[in-house]
C-alpha positions as CSV (number, residue, x, y, z in Angstrom):
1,X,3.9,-34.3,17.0
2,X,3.5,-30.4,17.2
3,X,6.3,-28.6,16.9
4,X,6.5,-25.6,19.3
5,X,6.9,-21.8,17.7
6,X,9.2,-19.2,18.9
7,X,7.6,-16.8,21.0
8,X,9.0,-13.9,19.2
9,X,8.2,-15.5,15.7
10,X,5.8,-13.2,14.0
11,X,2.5,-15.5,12.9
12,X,2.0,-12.8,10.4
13,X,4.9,-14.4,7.9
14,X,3.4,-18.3,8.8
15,X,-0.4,-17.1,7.8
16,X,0.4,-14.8,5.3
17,X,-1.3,-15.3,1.8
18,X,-0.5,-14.4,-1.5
19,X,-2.2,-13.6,-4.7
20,X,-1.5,-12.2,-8.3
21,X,-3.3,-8.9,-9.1
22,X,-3.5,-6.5,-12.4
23,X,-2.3,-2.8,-11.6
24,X,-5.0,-0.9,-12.9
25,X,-5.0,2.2,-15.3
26,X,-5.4,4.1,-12.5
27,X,-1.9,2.8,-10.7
28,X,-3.9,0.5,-7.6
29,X,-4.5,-2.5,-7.2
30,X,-8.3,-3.6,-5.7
31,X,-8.9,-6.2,-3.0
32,X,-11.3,-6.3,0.0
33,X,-13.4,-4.1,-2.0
34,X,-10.8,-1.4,-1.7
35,X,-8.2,-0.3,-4.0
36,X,-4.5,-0.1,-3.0
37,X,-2.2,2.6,-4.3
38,X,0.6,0.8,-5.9
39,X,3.7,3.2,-6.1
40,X,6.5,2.7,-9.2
41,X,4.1,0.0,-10.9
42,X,2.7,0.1,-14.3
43,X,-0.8,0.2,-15.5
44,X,-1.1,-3.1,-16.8
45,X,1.4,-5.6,-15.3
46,X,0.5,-8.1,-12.8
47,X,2.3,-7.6,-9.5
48,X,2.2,-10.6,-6.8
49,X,0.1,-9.2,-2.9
50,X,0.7,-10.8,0.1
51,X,-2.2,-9.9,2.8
52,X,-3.8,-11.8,5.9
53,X,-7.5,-12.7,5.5
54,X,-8.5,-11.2,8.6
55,X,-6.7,-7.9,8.1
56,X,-8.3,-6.4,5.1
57,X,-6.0,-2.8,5.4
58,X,-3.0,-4.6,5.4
59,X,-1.0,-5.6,2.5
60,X,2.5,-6.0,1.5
61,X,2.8,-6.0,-2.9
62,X,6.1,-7.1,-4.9
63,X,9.3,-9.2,-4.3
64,X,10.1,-6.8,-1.5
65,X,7.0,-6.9,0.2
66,X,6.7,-3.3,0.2
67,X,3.5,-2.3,2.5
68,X,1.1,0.0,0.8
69,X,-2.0,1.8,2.4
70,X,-5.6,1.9,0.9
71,X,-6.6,4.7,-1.2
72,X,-8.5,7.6,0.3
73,X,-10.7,8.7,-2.2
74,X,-11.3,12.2,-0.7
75,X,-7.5,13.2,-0.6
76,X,-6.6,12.0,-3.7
77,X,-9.4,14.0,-5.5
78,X,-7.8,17.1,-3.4
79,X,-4.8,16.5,-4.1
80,X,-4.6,19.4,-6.7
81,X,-6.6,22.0,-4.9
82,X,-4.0,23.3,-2.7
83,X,-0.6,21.8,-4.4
84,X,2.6,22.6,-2.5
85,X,5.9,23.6,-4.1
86,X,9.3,23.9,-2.9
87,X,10.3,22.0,0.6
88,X,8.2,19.3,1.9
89,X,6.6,21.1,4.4
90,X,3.5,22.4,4.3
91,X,4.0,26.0,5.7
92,X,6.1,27.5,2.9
93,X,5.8,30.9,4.8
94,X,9.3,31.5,5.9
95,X,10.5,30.8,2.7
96,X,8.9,33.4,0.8
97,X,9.3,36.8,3.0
């Protein structure tokens, strides 16, 4: 017999997949054709990724399923054009009068 599901279970946790990846030299790991930005892992080691097959910009990576974003190419080759320093935000202005 079928056994009924809460209705406030997440399905996400009973589909959920999981697969061993290499961390690149680069510090992401690649899937769907896209590469992951992996933080705190080293180039190298094999880390374990949970992800859903029909959700290719979702995945969780590590023991603590920590959720991780895919790369945008663009902004990461900016990322040193314009570098800010100090506090976090991005108008430094009122700091430096």
């Amino acid at each position: 017999s079928l056994v009924q599901i809460a209705s406030t279970q997440n399905i996400n946790d009973i589909f959920r997949m999981e697969k061993f990846k290499r961390v690149g030299s680069d510090g992401c790991v690649r899937m769907f054709n896209k590469r992951f930005d992996v933080p705190d892992a080293i180039p190298g080691s094999t880390v374990i990724v949970y992800y859903l097959p029909w959700s290719t910009d979702y995945i969780l990576v590590g023991p603590d399923k920590v959720y991780v974003k895919p790369l945008d190419a663009v902004n990461n080759a900016l990322r040193f054009d314009k570098p800010y320093r100090g506090t976090s935000s991005k108008n430094n202005k009122e700091n430096h009068q």
